[in-house]
N, C-alpha and C positions, 0 to 999 in steps of 0.2 A: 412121265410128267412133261407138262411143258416148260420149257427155259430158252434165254439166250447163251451161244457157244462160242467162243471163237478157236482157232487150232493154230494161227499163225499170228505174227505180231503185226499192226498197219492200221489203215486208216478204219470209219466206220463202216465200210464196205465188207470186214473182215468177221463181221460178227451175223449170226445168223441164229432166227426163226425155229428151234425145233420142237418135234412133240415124241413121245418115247423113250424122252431121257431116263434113266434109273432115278428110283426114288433111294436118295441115302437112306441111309441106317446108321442110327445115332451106336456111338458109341462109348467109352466111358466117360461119364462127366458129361456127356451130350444131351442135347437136348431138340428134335427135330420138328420146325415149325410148319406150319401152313401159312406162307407168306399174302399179307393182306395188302402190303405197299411197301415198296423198295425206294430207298433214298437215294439219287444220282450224286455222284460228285468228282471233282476232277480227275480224283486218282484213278477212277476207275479207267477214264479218256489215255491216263498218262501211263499203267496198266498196257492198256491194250497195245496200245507205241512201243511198248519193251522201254522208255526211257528211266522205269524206275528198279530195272530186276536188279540193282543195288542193295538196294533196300524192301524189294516186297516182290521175290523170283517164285516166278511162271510158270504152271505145269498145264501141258496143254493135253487134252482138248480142254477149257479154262469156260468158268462162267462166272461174269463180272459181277460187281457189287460190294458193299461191307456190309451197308446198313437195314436193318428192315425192321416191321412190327410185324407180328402174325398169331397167331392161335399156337398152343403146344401142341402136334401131335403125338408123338412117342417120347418116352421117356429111354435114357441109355442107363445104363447100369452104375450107380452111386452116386443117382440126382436127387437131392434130396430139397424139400419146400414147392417143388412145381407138381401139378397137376397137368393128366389131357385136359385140354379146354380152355390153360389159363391164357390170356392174353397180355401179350409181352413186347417189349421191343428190344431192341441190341443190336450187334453183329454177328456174322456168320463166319463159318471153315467153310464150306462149301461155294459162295457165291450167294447173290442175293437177288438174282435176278432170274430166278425159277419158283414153280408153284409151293417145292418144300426145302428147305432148306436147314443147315446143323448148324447148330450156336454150341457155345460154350459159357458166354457171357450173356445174361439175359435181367433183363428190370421189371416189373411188372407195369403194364397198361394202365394210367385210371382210367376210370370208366369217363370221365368230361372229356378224356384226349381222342382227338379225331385220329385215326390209323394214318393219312397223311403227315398231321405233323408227329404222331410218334415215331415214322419214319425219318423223320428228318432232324432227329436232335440227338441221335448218339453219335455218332462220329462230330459231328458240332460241338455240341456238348462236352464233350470226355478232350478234343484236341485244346478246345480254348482253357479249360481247364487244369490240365496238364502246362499249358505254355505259360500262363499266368503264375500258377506254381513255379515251373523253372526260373522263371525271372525276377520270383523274390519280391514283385511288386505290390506294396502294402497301403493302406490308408493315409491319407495325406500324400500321397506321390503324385507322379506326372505320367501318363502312358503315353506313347505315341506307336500306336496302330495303323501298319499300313493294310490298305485292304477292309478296311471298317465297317464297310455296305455291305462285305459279303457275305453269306452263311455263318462260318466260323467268327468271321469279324464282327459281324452283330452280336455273337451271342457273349463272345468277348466284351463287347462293350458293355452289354448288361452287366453281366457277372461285377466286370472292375468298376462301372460306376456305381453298384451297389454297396460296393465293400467300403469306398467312401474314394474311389482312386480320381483321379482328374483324365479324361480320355481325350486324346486328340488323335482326332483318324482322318486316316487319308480318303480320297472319295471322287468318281467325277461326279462335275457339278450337280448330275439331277438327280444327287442321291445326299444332296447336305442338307437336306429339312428331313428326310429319313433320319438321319443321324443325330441332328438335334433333337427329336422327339424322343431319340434311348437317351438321350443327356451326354452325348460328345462334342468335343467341340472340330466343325469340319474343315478342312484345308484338302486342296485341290494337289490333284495330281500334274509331274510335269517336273518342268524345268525352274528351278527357283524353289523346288520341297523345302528344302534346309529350312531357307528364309520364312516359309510362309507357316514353319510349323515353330521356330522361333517367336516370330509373331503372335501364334497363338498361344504359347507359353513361353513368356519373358523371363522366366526363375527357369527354365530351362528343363530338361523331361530326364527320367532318371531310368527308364526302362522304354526296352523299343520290343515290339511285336511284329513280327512281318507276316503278314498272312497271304500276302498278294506277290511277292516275288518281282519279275522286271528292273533289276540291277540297284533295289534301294538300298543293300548294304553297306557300299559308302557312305551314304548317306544318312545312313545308323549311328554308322563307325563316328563321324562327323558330328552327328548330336551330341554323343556323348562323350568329347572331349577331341578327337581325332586320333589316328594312325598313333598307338605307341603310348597315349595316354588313356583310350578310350574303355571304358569299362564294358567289354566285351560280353563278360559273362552273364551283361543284363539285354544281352540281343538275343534271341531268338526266332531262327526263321523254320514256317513250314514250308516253304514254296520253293525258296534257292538251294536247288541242287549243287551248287558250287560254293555253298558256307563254307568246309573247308578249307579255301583258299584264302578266305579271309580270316581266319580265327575265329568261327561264327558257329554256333550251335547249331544243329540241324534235326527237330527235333520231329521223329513218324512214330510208328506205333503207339503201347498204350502202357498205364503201368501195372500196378498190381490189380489182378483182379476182384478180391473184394473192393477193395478202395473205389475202385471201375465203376461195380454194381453199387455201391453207396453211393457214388454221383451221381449214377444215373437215374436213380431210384429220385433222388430228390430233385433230380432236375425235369423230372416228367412230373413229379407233385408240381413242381412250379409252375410249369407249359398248362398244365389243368386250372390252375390257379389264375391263370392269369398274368400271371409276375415276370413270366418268359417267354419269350415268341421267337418263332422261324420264319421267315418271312415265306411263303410257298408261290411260287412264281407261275407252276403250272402243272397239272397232272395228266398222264399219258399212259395209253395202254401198255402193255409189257412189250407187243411184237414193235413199238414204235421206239426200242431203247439204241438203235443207231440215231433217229432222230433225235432223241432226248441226250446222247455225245453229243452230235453237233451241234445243239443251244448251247449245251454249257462250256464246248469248246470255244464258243463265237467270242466268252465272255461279256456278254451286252444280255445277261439274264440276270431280273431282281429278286432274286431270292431261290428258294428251294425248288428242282423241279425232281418230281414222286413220280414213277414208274407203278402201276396198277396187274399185276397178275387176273 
């Protein structure tokens, strides 16, 4: 089959083009797709660097990716509810950036969801989710969302301003009428955050979300009360590899697996529905997935960019 490989850790130079890869073989509990579209995202960038085999270690020769929709082809031994044929999105064991690839965890497709953005809402999806849970943040609250323009950050923002939460998210500027049309309230990134997210909420924010990383952890710690007073355990970062240092949550992977496939399951009814959106910033053929790192590394990309097998 054809896929992208890499064998050594470095920049995008390090990933490469092939065709004759082995097609897996599902195994139990597995489920082996024919990938329709693969969703990029940073991990996969930070992946490649070795900066994160802490938390999500390497075995080479390695083929990047989490996220994809694609068609079932095989089924493994004790899958029970899937058919060949059904169309599904989720993540992969194997990589996600080849023709077939082995899930474990899979949602079924509706039929109004374009394969772009069904590629682009589990890992979204299921993280903003998760982090919103960890933080205990409820109805009537205050969020402050750094990172609010982005994938994860928008869909966050949905989710919390639906449940009734008040969002305030970070943003550069030519992404604050993006964020006011999901119903956040936006503040600028820089020097003066504190203040400017004070500003926007005067009663003061009761839970912080970091999605975007670049040292706002202080500035966490700071909203909610400072060093010693600060209710910690309502911070949660996916981005700061150095949470630790601060008493700060640091929160990757995923949780339970049914639980998993019930969010996901209802967050692709949504996407179909209307109710939910990924933003897709641009779609690329599979052999162009060093290109499609360096957009998302640049960071200056609005929204989702989909990789095409």
């Amino acid at each position: 089959m054809e896929a992208i490989v890499y064998e050594e850790f470095g920049g995008p130079e390090v990933l490469r083009h092939a065709t004759g890869v082995a097609v897996p073989e599902p195994g139990l509990g597995e489920v082996r797709v024919k990938v329709a579209a693969v969703g990029v995202n940073p991990l996969d960038w930070k992946r490649r660097y070795g900066w994160v085999e802490a938390f999500y270690p390497t075995t080479f020769p390695a083929v990047p990716g989490l996220e994809f929709a694609g068609t079932v082809d095989a089924l493994g031994e004790g899958v029970t509810g899937l058919a060949v044929g059904d169309e599904v999105l989720g993540w992969t064991k194997t990589g996600a950036y080849a023709e077939y690839a082995l899930a474990g965890i899979v949602a079924p497709k509706p039929a109004g969801l374009s394969w772009e953005a069904a590629a682009s809402l589990p890992i979204a999806g299921e993280t903003a989710r998760r982090v919103l849970d960890l933080i205990g943040v409820r109805e009537g609250e205050t969020l402050f969302l750094h990172g609010a323009a982005g994938v994860v950050g928008s869909v966050a923002v949905q989710l919390a301003v639906a449940a009734g939460i008040t969002v305030v998210g970070s943003a550069s500027e030519s992404n604050h009428a993006y964020l006011r049309g999901l119903g956040a309230i936006p503040v600028a990134y820089g020097d003066g955050l504190a203040d400017r997210v004070r500003a926007a909420a005067p009663d003061g924010v009761d839970a912080v979300f970091d999605a975007a990383g670049h040292g706002v952890l202080p500035v966490a710690i700071e909203l909610l009360g400072g060093e010693g007073t600060a209710r910690k355990e309502r911070i949660v970062t996916i981005a700061a590899t150095d949470a630790a240092e601060y008493g700060i949550t640091f929160s990757g992977g995923s949780g339970d697996p049914d639980a998993v496939r019930a969010g996901l399951t209802a967050q692709a009814r949504q996407a179909a529905e209307g109710t939910l959106a990924v933003r897709i910033a641009d779609t690329l053929p599979l052999k162009e997935a060093a290109r499609a790192q360096e957009l998302s590394e640049s960071g200056h990309v609005r929204g989702k960019l989909v990789l095409l097998p």
